[in-house]
C-alpha positions as CSV (number, residue, x, y, z in Angstrom):
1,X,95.7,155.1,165.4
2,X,94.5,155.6,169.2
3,X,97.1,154.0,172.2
4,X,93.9,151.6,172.7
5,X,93.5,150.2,169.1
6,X,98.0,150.1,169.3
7,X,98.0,148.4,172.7
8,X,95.1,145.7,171.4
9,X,97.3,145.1,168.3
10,X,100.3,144.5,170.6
11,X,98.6,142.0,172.4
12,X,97.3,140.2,169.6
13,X,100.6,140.0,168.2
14,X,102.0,139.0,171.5
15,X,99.8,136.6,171.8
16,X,100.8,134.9,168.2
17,X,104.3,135.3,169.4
18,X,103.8,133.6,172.5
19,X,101.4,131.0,171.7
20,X,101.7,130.4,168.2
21,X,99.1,129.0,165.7
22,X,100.2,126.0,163.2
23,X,103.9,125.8,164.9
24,X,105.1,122.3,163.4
25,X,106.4,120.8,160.6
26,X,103.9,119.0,157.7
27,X,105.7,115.2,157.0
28,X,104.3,113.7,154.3
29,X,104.5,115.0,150.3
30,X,104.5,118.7,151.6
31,X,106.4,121.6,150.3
32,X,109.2,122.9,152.5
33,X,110.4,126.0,151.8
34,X,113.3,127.8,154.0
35,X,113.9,131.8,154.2
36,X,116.2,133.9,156.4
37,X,116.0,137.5,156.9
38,X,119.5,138.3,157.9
39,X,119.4,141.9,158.4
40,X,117.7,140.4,161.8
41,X,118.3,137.2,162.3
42,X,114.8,135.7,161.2
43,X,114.1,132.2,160.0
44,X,111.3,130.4,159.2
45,X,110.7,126.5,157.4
46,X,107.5,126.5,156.1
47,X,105.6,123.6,155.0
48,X,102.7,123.5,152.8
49,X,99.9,121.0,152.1
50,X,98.6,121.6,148.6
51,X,96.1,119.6,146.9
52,X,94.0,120.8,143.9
53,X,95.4,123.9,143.9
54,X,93.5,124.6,147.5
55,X,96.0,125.0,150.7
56,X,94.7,122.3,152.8
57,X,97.5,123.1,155.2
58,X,99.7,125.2,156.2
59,X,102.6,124.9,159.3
60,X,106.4,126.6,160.6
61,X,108.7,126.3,162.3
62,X,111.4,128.6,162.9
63,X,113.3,131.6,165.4
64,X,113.1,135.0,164.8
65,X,111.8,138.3,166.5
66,X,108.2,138.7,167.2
67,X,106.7,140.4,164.4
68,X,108.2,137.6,161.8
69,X,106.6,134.8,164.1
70,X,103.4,136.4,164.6
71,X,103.1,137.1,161.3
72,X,103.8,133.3,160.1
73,X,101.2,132.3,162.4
74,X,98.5,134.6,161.2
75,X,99.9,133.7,157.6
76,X,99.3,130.1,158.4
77,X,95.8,130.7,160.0
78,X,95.0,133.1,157.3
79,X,95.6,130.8,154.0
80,X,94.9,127.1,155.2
81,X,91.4,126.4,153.3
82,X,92.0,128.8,150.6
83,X,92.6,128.1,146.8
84,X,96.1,129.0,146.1
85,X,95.1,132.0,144.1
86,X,93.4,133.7,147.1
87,X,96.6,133.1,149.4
88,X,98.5,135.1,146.9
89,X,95.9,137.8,146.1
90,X,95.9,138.0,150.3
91,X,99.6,138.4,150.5
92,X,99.5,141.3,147.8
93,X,97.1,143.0,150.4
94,X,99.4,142.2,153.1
95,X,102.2,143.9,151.4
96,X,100.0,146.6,150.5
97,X,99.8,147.0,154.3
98,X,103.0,146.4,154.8
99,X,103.7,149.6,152.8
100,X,101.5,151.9,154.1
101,X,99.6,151.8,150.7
102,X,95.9,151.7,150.6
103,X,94.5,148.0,151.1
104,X,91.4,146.1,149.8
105,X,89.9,145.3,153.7
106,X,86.9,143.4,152.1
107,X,87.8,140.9,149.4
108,X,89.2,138.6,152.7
109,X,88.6,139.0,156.5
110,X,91.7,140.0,157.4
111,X,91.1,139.2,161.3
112,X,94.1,138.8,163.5
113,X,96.5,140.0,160.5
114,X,95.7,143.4,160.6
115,X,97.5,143.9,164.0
116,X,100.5,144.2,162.1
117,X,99.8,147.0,160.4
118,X,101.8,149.5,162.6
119,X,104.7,148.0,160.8
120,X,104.3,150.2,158.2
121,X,105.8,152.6,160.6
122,X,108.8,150.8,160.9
123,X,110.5,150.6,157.4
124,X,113.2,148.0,159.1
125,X,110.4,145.7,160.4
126,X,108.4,145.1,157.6
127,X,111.0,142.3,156.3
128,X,110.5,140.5,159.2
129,X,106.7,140.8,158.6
130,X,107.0,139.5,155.3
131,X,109.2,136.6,155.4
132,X,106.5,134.1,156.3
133,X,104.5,135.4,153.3
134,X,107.1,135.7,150.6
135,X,108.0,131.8,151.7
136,X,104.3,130.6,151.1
137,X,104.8,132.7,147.3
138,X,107.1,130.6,146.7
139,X,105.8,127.7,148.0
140,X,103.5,127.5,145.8
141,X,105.0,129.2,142.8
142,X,106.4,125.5,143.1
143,X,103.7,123.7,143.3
144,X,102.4,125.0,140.1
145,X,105.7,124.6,138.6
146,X,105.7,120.7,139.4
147,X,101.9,120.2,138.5
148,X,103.1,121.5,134.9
């Protein structure tokens, strides 16, 4: 990756850091779901807004290091809108990412999210990276659970 392309994807994940995207908490009838990474220190709440199996919306709130709030916010951005299904099938690309594995680029518009794919190069980070995602999987793992 060129120092130009890195330095953009710093920024964008600065700016998520700094000024992030759905930071909140969702009141009423949503799903919370709390995860820790405590190798570092991260923590996130995450609630979730599902209706008719679409993610109508998504919000957290939390502490943690850069990359594990930047990535909730992109996560957050990323899934509101989408029928669960597509959420998960865009995490599995996320981890894929996350992993250094080859990705599908053009089922979804990955947008701000792939900014984080220098992660990949950091085999310690890619937890924090994660943690946002792996909440919303089980977010609405749930939901289904209670709709049956």
């Amino acid at each position: 990756m060129s120092s130009n392309l890195d330095q953009l994807y710093r920024q964008v994940i600065m700016d998520h850091y700094k000024n992030p995207r759905n930071k909140g908490v969702i009141e009423d009838n949503a799903l919370t779901i709390n995860m820790n990474n405590p190798t570092c220190g991260d923590r996130i709440q995450l609630t979730l807004k599902v209706e008719d199996g679409k993610i109508e919306s998504a919000k957290f709130d939390g502490e943690g290091c850069s990359i594990s709030l930047a990535s909730a916010s992109m996560m957050t951005q990323a899934v509101k809108g989408l029928p669960v299904e597509d959420a998960v099938k865009l995490a599995k690309i996320f981890y894929d990412m996350m992993l250094g594995n080859d990705y599908d680029d053009e089922s979804y518009d990955l947008g701000d999210i792939e900014a984080l794919s220098g992660v990949s190069k950091f085999p310690a980070r890619i937890k924090c990276a994660t943690l946002a995602w792996k909440a919303m999987e089980q977010g609405v793992g749930k939901d289904e659970e209670e709709e049956e």
